[in-house]
C-alpha positions in Angstrom: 17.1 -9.4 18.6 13.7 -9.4 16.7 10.9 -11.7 18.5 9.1 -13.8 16.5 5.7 -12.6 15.5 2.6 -14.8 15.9 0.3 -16.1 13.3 -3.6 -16.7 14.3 -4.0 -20.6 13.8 -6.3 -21.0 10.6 -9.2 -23.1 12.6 -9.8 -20.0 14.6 -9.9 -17.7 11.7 -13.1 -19.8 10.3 -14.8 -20.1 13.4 -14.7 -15.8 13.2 -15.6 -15.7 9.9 -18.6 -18.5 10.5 -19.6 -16.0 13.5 -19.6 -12.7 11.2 -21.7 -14.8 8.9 -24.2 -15.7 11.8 -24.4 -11.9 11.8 -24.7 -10.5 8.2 -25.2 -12.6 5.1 -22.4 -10.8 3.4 -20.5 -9.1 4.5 -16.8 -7.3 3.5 -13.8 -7.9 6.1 -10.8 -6.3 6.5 -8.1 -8.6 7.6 -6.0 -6.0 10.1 -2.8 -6.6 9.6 -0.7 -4.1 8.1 1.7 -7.1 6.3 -0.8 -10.4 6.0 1.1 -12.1 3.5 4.8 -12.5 5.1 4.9 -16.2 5.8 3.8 -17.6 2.4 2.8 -21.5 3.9 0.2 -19.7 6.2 -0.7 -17.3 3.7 -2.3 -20.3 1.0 -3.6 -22.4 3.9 -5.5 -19.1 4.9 -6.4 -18.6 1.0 -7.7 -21.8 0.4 -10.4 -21.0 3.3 -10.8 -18.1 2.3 -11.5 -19.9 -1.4 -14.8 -22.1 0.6 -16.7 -19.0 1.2 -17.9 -15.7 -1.3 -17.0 -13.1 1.1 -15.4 -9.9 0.1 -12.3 -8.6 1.8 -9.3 -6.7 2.0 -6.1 -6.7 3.8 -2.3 -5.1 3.6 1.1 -6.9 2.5 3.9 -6.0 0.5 5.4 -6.1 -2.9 6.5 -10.1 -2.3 2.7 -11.4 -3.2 3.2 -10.3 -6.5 5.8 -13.1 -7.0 4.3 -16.0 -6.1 2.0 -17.6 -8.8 0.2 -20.0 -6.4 -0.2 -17.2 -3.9 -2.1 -15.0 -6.6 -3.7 -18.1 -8.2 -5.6 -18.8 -4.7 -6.1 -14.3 -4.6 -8.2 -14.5 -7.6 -10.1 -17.8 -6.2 -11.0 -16.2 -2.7 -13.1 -13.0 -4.0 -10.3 -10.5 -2.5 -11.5 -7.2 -3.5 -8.4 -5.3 -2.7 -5.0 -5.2 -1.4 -3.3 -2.6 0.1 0.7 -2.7 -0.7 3.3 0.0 0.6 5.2 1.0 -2.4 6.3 4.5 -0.4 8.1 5.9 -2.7 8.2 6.3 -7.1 12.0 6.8 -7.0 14.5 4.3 -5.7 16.8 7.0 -4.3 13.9 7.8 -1.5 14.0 4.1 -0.9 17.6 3.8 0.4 17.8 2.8 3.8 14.3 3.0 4.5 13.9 -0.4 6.2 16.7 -2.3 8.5 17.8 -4.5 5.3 17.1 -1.8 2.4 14.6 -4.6 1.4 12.2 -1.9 -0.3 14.8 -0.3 -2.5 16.1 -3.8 -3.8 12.6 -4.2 -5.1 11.9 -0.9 -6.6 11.9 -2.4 -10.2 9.5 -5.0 -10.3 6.8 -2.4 -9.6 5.1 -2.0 -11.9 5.6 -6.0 -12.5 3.7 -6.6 -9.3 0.7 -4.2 -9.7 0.1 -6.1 -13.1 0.4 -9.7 -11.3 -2.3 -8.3 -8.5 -4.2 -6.4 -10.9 -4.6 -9.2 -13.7 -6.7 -11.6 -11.4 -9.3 -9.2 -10.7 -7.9 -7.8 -7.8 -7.5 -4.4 -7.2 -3.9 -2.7 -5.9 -4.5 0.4 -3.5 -0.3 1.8 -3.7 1.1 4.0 -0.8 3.3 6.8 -1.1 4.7 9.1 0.8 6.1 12.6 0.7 9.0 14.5 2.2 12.3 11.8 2.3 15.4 13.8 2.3 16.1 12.9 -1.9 12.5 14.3 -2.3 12.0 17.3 -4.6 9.6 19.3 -6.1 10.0 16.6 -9.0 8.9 14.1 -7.3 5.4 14.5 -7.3 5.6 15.5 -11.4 7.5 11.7 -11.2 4.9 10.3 -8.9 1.8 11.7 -11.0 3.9 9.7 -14.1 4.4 6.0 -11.7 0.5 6.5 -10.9 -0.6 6.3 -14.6 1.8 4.4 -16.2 1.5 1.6 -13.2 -2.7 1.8 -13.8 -2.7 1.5 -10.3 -7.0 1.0 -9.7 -6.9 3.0 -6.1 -4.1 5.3 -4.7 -2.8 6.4 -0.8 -0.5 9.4 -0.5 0.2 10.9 2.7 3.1 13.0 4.0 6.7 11.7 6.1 5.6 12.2 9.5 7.8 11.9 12.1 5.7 10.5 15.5 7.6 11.6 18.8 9.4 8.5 19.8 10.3 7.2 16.5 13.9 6.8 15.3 13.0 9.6 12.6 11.5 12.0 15.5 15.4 11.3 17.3 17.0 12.0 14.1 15.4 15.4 13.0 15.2 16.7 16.6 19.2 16.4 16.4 19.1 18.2 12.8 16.9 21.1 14.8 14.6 20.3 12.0 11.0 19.8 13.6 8.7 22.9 13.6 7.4 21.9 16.9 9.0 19.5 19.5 5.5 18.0 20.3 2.3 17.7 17.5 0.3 15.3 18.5 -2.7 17.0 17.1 -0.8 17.2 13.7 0.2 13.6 13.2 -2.7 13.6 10.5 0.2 12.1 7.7 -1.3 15.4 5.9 0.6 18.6 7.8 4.2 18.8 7.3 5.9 18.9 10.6 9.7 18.8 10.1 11.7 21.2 7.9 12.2 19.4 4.5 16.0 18.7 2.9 15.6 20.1 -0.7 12.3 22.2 -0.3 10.8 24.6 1.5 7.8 24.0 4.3 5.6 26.0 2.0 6.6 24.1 -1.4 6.2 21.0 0.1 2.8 21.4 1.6 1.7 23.4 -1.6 3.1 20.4 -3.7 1.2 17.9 -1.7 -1.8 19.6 -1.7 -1.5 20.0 -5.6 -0.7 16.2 -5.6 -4.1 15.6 -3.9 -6.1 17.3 -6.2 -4.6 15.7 -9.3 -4.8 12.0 -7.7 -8.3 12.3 -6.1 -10.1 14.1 -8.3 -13.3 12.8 -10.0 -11.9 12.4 -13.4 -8.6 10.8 -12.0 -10.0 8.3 -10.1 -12.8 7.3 -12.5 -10.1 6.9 -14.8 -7.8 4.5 -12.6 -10.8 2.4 -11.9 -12.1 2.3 -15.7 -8.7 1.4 -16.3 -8.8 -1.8 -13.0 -12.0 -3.0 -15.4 -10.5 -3.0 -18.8 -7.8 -4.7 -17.5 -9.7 -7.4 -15.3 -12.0 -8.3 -18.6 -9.5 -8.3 -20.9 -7.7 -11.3 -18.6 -10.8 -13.0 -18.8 -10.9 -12.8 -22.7 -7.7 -14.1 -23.2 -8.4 -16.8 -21.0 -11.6 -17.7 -23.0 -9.4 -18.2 -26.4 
């Protein structure tokens, strides 16, 4: 049985933000919480405060804020600079079975719908993905360079499968004799391959990835995506001004 998670009550939230405020006149805040967003009634009551003050910040949730008109109405009114959102994958095959409900790959095609929703009010989409599933190949990455663009995603995460000791995935390819190592602590970076990929080699997938980080992080690339993020926010607000 899954226990209920708890939600901070709202009142207490603006008595931390009033005290940050005692502290620096303004300031940017992360809101730690790697899915905010879940319970969409909590999520506009902690907008709307959000909406009484011009404070920057950031926070993580998932693809389901990009359906929810009110929800991105209030985004664009609360000065949220970014959200993080774990997309994981730029194939739906390498979403199957990920998560307890296969929630993820059910929502694999409204992508790119979603980053546009975020993206359109002025508020940037940093999209996660990660490296090394089983249906992963050495086309993947050429696939995931292609989602990256196409998406005009404004800020991009990649990091590799890793699979912590303790984890169902650690349990699953310690059965398969497929970790290189039965303990890594020191290379649970998300950036060392650790486990013997399905369709690759160890070497093709680390030389893949590393050829993945150049292309995404590089100046050119990343001054693109966020030329791109601008374009987009101002031509919003033209079309709004007709």
């Amino acid at each position: 049985m899954i226990s209920s998670y708890k939600k901070k009550p709202i009142h207490l939230i603006e008595q931390e933000i009033n005290a940050i405020l005692e502290l620096w006149d303004k300031p940017f805040i992360e809101l730690a919480d790697d899915n905010t967003f879940v319970d969409k009634k909590w999520t506009k009551d902690l907008l709307r405060l959000l909406n009484r003050y011009n404070i920057r910040w950031f926070t993580e949730t998932d693809v389901s804020v990009g359906y929810d008109e009110e929800v991105l109405d209030l985004l664009a009114d609360s000065s949220c600079a970014q959200l993080l959102i774990g997309f994981e994958a730029t194939n739906r095959n390498s979403l199957d079975h990920i998560d307890a409900i296969n929630w993820k790959y059910k929502q694999f095609d409204q992508y790119h719908r979603v980053i546009e929703n975020v993206q359109s009010r002025g508020v940037s989409v940093n999209g996660c993905f990660i490296f090394g599933f089983d249906s992963d190949t050495s086309d993947t990455f050429e696939v995931a360079n292609e989602f990256i663009s196409d998406s005009n995603l404004s800020e991009v995460q990649i990091t590799l499968l890793t699979p912590f000791p303790g984890t169902t995935l650690y349990d699953q390819l310690k059965r398969e004799n497929r970790l290189l190592q039965e303990r890594f602590w020191e290379q649970c970076t998300l950036f060392d391959v650790t486990f013997e990929p399905k369709n690759m080699s160890t070497d093709e997938l680390s030389d893949n990835f590393q050829r993945m980080m150049t292309a995404t992080y590089s100046e050119s690339a990343v001054n693109k995506r966020r030329q791109t993020f601008r374009t987009t926010v101002k031509n919003k607000i033209l079309e709004g001004d007709r």
